[in-house]
N, C-alpha and C positions, 0 to 999 in steps of 0.2 A: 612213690614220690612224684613222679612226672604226671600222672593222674588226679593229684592234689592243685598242682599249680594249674594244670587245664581248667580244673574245677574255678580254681580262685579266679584264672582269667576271663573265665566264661561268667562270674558273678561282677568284676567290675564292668565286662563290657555291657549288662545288662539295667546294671544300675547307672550307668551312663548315660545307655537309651532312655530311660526312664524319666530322667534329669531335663535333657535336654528337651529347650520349648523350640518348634521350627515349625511356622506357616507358610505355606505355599500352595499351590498348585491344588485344584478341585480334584476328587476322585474322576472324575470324569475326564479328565488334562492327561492324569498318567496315565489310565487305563487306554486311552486311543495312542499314547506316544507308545507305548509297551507294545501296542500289539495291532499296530500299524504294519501289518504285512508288505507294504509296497516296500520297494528296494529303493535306499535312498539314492536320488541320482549323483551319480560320479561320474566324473571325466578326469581322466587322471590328464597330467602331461603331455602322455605318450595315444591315448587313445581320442576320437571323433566323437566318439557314440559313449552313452551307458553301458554298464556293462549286459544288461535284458539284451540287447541291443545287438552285441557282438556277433558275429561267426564264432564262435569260441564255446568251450566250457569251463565258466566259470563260478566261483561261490563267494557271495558277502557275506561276513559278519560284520553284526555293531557290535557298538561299544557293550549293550544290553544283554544281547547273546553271548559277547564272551564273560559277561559276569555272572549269569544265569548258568550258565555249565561249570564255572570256575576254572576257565582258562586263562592262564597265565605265563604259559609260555608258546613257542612254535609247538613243542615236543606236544603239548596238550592240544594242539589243533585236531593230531591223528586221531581219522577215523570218523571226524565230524563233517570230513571234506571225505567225496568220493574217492574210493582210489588215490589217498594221499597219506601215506605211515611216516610216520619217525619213532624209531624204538628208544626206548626211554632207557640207556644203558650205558654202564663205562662212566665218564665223565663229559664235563660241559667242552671239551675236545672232540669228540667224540660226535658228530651231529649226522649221523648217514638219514640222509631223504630218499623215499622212493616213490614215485608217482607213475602210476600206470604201470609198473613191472622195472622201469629203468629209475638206475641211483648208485651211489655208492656208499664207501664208508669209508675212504680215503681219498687221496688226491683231488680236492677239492670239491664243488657239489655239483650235480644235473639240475640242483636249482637255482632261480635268480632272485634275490632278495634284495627289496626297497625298501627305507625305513623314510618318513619324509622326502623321496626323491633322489636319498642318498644310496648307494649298490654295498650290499656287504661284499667282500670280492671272496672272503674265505671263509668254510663253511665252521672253522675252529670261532668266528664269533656269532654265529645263527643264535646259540642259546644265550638269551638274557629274556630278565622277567618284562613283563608285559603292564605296563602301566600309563592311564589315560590315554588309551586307544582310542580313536575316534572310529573307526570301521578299518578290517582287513579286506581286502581283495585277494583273492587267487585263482590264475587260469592256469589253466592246464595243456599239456602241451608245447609243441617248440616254440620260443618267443623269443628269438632270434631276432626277428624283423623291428620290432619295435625297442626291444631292450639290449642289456649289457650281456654280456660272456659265459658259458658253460648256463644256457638256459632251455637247455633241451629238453629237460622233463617239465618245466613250467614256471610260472614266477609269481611272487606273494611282494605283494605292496602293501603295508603298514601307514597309515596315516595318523598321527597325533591329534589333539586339540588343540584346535589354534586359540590364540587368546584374544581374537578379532570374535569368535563366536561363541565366546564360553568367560563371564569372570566372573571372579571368584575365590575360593580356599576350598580344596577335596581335602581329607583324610579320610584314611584305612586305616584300619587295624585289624589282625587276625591271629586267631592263636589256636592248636590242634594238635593233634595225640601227634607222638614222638616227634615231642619238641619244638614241631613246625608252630615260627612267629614272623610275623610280616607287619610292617608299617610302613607307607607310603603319604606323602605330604606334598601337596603339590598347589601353587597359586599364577591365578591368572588375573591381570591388571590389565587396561587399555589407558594406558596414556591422553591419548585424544584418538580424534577420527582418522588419524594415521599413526599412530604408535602405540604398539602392546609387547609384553612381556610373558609368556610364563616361565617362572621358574620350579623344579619338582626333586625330588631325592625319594630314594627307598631302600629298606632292608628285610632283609628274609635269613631267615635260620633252621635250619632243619637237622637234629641230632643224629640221623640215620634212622633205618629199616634194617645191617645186617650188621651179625657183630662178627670183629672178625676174632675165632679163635684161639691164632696166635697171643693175642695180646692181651684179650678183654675188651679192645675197643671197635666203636663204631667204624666199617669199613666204606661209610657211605655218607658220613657228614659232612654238611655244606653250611658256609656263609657267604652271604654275598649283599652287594649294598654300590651304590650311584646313584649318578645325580643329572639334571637336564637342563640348561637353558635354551629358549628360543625367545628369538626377538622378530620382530617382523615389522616393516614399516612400509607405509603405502602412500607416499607423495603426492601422486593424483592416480585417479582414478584407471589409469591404465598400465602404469607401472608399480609392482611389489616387490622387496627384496627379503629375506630369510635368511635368517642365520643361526644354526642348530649347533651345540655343543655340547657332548654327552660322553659319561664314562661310568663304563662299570668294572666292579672289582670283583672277585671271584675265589672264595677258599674252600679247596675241598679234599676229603680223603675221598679215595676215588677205589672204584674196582672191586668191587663184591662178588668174586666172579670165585663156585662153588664147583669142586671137582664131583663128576656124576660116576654114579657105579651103579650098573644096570639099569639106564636111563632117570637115575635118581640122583638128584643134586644133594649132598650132603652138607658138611658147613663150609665156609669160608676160613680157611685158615694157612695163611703163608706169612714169612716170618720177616723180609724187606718191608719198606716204607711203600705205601703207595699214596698218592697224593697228585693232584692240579690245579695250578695256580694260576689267574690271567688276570690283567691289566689293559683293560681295551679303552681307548680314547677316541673317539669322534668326532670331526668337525664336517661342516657343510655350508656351503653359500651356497640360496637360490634368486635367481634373479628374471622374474617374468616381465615381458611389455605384453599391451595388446591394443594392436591397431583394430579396425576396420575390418579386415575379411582377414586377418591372420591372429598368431599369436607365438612369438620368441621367447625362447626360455633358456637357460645357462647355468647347472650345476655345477659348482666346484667341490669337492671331498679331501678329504686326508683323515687318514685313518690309523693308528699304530696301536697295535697287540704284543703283549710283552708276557710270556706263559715258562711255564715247567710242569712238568710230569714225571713224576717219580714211578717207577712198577716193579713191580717184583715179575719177571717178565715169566718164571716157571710155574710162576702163583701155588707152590706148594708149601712148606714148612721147611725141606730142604735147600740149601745153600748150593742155587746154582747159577743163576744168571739174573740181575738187576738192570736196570735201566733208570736213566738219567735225562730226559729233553730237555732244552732248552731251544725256545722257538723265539724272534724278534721280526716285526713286521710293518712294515713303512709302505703302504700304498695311495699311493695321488690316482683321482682320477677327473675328467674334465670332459663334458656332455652338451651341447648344443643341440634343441626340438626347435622343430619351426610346421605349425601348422595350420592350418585353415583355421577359418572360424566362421560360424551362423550359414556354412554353405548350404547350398541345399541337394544340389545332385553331386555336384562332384568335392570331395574330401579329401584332403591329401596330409602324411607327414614324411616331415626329412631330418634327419638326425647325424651327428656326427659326432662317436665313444673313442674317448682314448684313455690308456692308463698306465700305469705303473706300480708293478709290486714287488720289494726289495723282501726277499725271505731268507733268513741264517738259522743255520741250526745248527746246534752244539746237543751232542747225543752220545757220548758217551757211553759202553756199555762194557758191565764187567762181569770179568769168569770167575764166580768163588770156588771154593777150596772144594765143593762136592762135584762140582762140572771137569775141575785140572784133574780130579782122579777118575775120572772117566775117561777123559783125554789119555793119561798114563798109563793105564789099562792097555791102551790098544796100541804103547808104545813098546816093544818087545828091552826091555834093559834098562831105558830112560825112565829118570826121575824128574820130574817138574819139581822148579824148586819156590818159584812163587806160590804166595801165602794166596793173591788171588790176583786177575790179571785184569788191567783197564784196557780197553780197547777204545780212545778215542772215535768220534767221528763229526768234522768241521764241513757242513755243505754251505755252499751259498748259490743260491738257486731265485734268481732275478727272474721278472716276465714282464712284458709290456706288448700292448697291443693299440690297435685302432680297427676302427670300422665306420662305414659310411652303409647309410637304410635311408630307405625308401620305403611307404604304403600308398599308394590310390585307391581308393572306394567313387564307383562312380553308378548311381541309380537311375532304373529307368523302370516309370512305373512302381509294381512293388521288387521288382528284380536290385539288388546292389550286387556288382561283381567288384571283389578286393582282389589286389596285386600288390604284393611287395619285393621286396628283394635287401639282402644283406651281404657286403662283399667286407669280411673277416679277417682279419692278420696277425698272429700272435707269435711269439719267440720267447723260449726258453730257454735258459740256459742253466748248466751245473757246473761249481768248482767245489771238488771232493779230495778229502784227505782222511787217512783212518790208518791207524798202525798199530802196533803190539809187542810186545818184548818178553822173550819167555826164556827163565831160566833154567836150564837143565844141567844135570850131571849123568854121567854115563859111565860103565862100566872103564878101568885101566886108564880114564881121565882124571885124572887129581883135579883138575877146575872146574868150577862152574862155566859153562857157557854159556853164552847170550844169544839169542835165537833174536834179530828182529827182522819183524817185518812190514811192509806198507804198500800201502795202495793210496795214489793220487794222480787226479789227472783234470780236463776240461770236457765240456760237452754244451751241443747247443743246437736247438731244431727249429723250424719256421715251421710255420702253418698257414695257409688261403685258403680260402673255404666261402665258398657263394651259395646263399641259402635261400631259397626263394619260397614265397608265399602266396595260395591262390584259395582264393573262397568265394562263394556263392549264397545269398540269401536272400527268401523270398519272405515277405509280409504277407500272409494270408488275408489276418485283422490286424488291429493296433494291438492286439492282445494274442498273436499266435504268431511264430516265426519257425521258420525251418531254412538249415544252410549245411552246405558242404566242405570241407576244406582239406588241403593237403600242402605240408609245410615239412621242412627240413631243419633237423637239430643238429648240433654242432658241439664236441667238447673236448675240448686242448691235449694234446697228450702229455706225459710227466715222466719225470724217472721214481725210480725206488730205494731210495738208501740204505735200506735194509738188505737190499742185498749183496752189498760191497762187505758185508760181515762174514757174508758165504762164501766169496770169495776170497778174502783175508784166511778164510780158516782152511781153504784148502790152501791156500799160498804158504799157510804156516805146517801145515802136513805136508811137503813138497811135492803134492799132489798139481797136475796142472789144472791150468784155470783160464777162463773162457780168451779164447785171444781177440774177441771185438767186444771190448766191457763195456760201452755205449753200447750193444745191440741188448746185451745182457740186462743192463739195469733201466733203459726205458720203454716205455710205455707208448703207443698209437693212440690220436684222435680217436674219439669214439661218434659215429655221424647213427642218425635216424631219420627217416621219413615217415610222416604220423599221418595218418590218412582217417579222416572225423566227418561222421554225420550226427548231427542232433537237433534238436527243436525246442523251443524257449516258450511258454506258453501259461496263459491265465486262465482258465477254465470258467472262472467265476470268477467272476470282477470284486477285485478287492476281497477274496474270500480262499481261492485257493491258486497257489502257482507250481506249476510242473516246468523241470527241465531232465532233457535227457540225451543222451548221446552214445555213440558204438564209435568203437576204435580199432585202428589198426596200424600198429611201429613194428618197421621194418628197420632192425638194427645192426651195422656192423663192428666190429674190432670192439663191443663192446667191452667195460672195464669193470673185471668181477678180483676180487679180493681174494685170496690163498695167502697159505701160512707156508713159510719155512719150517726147517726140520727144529731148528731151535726155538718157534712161537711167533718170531715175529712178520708183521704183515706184509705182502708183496700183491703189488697188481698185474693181471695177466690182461690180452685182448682176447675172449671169445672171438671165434672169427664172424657167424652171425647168431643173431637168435629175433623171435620175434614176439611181439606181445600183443593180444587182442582179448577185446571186454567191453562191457559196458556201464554206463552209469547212470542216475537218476538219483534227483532232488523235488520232495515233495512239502511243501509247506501251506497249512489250512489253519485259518480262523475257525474253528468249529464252532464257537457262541461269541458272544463280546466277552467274554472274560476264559475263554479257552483257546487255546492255541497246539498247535504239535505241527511237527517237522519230520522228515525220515532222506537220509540219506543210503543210500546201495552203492557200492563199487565191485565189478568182477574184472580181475585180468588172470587171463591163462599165457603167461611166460617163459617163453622154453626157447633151451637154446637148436637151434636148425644145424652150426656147424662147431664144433667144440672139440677138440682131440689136444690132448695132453700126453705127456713122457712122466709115468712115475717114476717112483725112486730105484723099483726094477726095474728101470728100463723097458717097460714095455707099453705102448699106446692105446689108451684108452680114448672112447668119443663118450660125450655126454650129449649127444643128438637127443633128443625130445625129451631131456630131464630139463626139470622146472629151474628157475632163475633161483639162485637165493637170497634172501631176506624178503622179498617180495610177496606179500602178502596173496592170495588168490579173492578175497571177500574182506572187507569193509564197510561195517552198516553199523548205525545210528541211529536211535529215535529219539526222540527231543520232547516232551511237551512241559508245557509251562500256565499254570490254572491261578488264576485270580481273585480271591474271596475280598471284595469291600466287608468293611465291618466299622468304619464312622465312627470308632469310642475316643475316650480321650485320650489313649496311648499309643493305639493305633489306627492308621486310615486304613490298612487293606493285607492280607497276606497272602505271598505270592507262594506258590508249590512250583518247585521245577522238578524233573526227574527224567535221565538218560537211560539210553541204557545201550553200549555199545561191542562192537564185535570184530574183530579178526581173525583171521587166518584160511587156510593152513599156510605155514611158513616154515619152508626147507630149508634145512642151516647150511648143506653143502652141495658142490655140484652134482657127487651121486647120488643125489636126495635119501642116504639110509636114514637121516636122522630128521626130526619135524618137530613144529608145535602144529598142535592140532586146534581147529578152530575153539577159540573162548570168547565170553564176553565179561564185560564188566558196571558194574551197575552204581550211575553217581544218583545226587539227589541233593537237591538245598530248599530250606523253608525261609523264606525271607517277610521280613513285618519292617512294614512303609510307616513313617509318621512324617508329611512333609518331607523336606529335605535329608532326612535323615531314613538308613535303612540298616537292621541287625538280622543277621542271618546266621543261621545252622548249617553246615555242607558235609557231607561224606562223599567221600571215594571208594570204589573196591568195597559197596558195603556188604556184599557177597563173601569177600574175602575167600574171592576164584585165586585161586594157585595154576600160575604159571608162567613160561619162560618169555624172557626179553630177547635174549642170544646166549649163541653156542658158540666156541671155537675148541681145535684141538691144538694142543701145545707139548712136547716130547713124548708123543706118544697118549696121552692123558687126555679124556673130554671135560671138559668147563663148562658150565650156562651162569647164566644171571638169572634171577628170579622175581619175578616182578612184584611191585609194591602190594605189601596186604592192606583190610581197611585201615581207614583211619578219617576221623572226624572231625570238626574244628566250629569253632564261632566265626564270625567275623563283624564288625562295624564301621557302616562308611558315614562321613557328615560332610554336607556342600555347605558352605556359609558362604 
């Protein structure tokens, strides 16, 4: 059935093309726009220079590239970028980033992300789809100095189309094996020479990849759909202001996550609800002047996420423990840049972040009727007399912060030496409450008794932190740069709610229980010093561009992820660990109508100082075992071929074809367990007519079998299994 309607949708998107009359643009206009190798110049905000330019390692995508590979979200960037993964697992909650070895997959992210100039603050809204990109930027590394909070692995700035450079009407349409359909609608108007509009909306469907056994259903479908306006008005010539408001919705069964028996994942089949749901809303004022030799700028944000997640938290078939989130999320934040402008030797910026995020959570979790008879079990006479037990749990966990930065770039000659510095200040706080009520009878008691018990209290930590930045670059030619740098990363510490359950549960065993629960349930800063050499270079003018760079993070109290005895997550600090590697970016014109690209990333990640108390009680070190999720290899080939062909239906057909690779990636601190490197093989044919383009894409057309993540949960191994091929049409039209 779902093969049939693929078919049908693949024949009207065809006869469409077919239909539609669109003149425009010589084969010759889009063959040099396509494969125009140079990097478009950008100067965000925050930086002086291009990004060619920088001390930094950094990577652009256009708009072009990310259509040509059929990226559409963050998640789909991995791999295309050096040393940059996001595993594609769990749900749109769910966003752990890892760059260079450091990341996590809780408590917030080691990345900084800009959408418009706007900061996402938490990493539960990284995922949404990706539409009318105007180019991504991403550097690597600490970017502390220049940006907002927890950006120590490195920071990705997103830029739109403005409607000052683009008008118009785009649609999309798309549609692909299981279920996957997409439409996107989006218009840009310019008012006059000072006012423009775009407005845009989209939706996406995907019926799942796994089923889950239990039921018969899909453990992995998704809907999702929002929408965008921006306005932008430019009074004169030196002053602009911007106004972005954006929201996406999100429905999805969530959790496809299959128990393994002799490193073999089986099916998915547990018998609770699993599911996540968000609501995320957007706003942003920007407001730029530019005099003379400077240029001020003033971001305002507000941002509210409104989520649940349902789990079956044993993810088996038996009836043992569920889960319930609910998350709500209110964050302001308020950004003042003030920089140079047209300098010539010396460059300066100054900046001043401040914010606010208000976070509640309601989490709930219950003990059903197979977990109390376990319980019972090790109860010598007692009878549990609940049918199944709630375990509340109400946190409200506020943070605000400011920071004042500083950079100087100051050249002499081909020498530029940069200095910055970032003086940091954040405060956390927790108000916790979580309790339980268990019924029991007991031998020569005629009553039932009532067993309660609770746990609530306050907590609240500051953090200073002064992060300074120094780099070094020399200009050999206009076309070859080499620089050195060495910067410090910064990332807030948190608590853990999870394990106020562990607590509750010895408190309900009358067992004792930690007598400083603030030492217990948070978490340390996590700080890095990244110490980078690379070189930026064009070998052949307009024909082929290399970059490359070696690294070295020195990291401490880093923040690695463990499970409890009952599944759920808890963050530890390794004490240190380090990661060094290097990477390269190669992109060549090979004829006028050929192109290819190749990205490599290596990081060797190991922790230096690591000792733990298992549940025997005895001290284990994980000295020079590898990080985990952290990939060790990340490569990428890219090329993209041009065939003119001038008939009446079509101006020219574009071949792209990937072909990308990771691993190996250890799922725990004792490294027993791994995926071992894979790759995976995309590909789309695209046919140009004018304005108008209909394409063919696969993913996984290899259909390589393998894992996304592992955890263990009572006892029991779990993976995810990564998406098999799958195929699709697609048709875009600019009017």
């Amino acid at each position: 059935m779902e093969k049939r309607y693929f078919l049908i949708a693949a024949l009207v998107v065809l006869t469409a093309f077919q239909f539609v009359n669109a003149d425009n643009a010589s084969s010759d206009t889009i063959i040099s726009k396509r494969y125009n190798l140079n990097e478009v110049t950008v100067v965000s905000t925050r930086e002086t220079l291009p990004l060619k330019e920088l001390p930094a390692s950094g990577t652009m995508l256009s708009a072009q590239t990310l259509s040509d590979r059929n990226i559409n979200s963050l998640k789909d960037i991995s791999a295309f970028v050096p040393n940059f993964y996001i595993p594609d697992y769990g749900s749109k909650l769910t966003s752990a980033v890892y760059v260079r070895g450091v990341g996590t997959r809780m408590s917030g992210s080691t990345l900084g992300l800009y959408v418009d100039d706007i900061p996402y603050l938490d990493k539960s809204a990284f995922d949404c789809d990706f539409y009318d990109i105007e180019h991504i930027e991403m550097l690597r590394g600490p970017q502390g100095v220049l940006y907002g909070r927890n950006s120590l692995g490195g920071i990705v700035n997103i830029k739109t189309l403005s409607p000052f450079n683009f008008q118009g009407t785009k649609l999309l349409l798309s549609a692909g094996t299981y279920g996957q359909y997409k439409a996107q609608l989006s218009h840009y108007t310019k008012f006059s020479d000072k006012l423009a509009l775009s407005l845009s909306g989209n939706f996406s469907n995907s019926n799942g990849f796994f089923t889950n056994q239990f039921n018969g259903q899909k453990a992995d479908k998704t809907r999702s759909s929002g929408g965008r306006a921006h306005l932008e008005w430019h009074p004169t010539a030196r002053l602009k202001a911007e106004y972005t408001v954006a929201y996406d919705y999100s429905d999805q069964n969530g959790y496809p996550y299959a128990k393994l028996t002799n490193g073999v994942a089986g099916d998915v089949n547990y018998n609770d609800p699993g599911s996540y749901n968000r609501k995320l809303l957007t706003n942003g004022f920007f407001v730029e002047y530019k005099g003379d030799k400077f240029v001020l700028s003033s971001t305002t944000s507000y941002q509210y996420m409104k989520d649940r997640m349902r789990l079956d938290q044993d993810f088996t078939s038996d009836s043992l423990f569920n889960l319930t989130q609910k998350q709500t999320m209110n964050a302001w934040t308020q950004e003042f840049v003030f920089k140079s402008k047209n300098a010539d030797k010396y460059q300066w910026v100054a900046g001043l972040f401040g914010f606010h995020q208000g976070f509640t959570t309601d989490s709930p979790m219950t003990f059903e009727r197979g977990e109390l008879d376990i319980m019972q079990n090790a109860m010598q006479g007692i009878t549990i007399v609940n049918p199944s037990m709630q375990v509340p749990g109400l946190f409200d966990n506020p943070s605000q912060g400011a920071a004042l930065y500083h950079q100087s770039s100051y050249r002499v000659g081909k020498l530029t030496a940069t200095a910055g510095v970032r003086l940091d200040y954040e405060k956390s706080s927790l108000d916790y409450a979580t309790s339980a009520t268990m019924l029991l009878t007991m031998p020569g008691v005629p009553a039932i008794i009532s067993s309660y018990s609770t746990i609530q209290g306050k907590s609240s930590h500051e953090y200073w932190q002064f992060l300074p930045k120094f780099a070094l670059k020399y200009d050999f030619t206009n076309r070859f740069n080499a620089y050195a740098s060495v910067s410090k990363g910064f990332k807030a510490g948190g608590y853990n709610y999870t394990m106020l359950s562990d607590i509750l549960q010895l408190k309900m065993s009358n067992k004792s229980i930690p007598s400083n629960i603030d030492q217990y349930i948070s978490f340390k800063p996590e700080t890095n010093w990244n110490y980078e050499i690379g070189v930026h270079s064009q070998p052949i003018k307009g024909r082929l561009f290399a970059d490359m760079a070696v690294f070295l993070i020195d990291s401490r109290n880093q923040q690695i992820v463990t499970y409890t005895s009952i599944g759920g997550r808890t963050v530890q600090n390794a004490g240190r660990s380090q990661s060094k590697g290097a990477e390269a970016s190669l992109r060549a014109l090979l004829t006028d109508n050929l192109s290819a690209s190749l990205s490599y990333g290596y990081t060797d990640a190991t922790f230096t100082q690591y000792k733990v108390t298992n549940q025997a009680g005895q001290t284990v070190s994980y000295r020079g075992n590898r990080i985990p999720f952290a990939p060790q290899h990340t490569v990428a080939l890219s090329t993209d071929y041009s065939i003119p062909v001038n008939a009446s239906l079509i101006d020219r057909l574009v071949i792209s074809a990937q072909g990308t690779g990771v691993g190996r990636i250890y799922w725990n601190e004792s490294n027993s367990v791994s995926q071992a490197f894979y790759t995976l093989v995309n590909g789309r044919v695209t046919a140009e007519k004018g304005n108008v383009r209909f394409g063919f894409w696969t993913k996984n057309v290899l259909n390589t079998d393998y894992q996304v993540f592992y955890f263990t949960s009572m006892g029991n191994e779990f993976a995810q299994k990564g998406k098999p091929a799958q195929y699709g049409v697609e048709l875009s039209l600019t009017f």
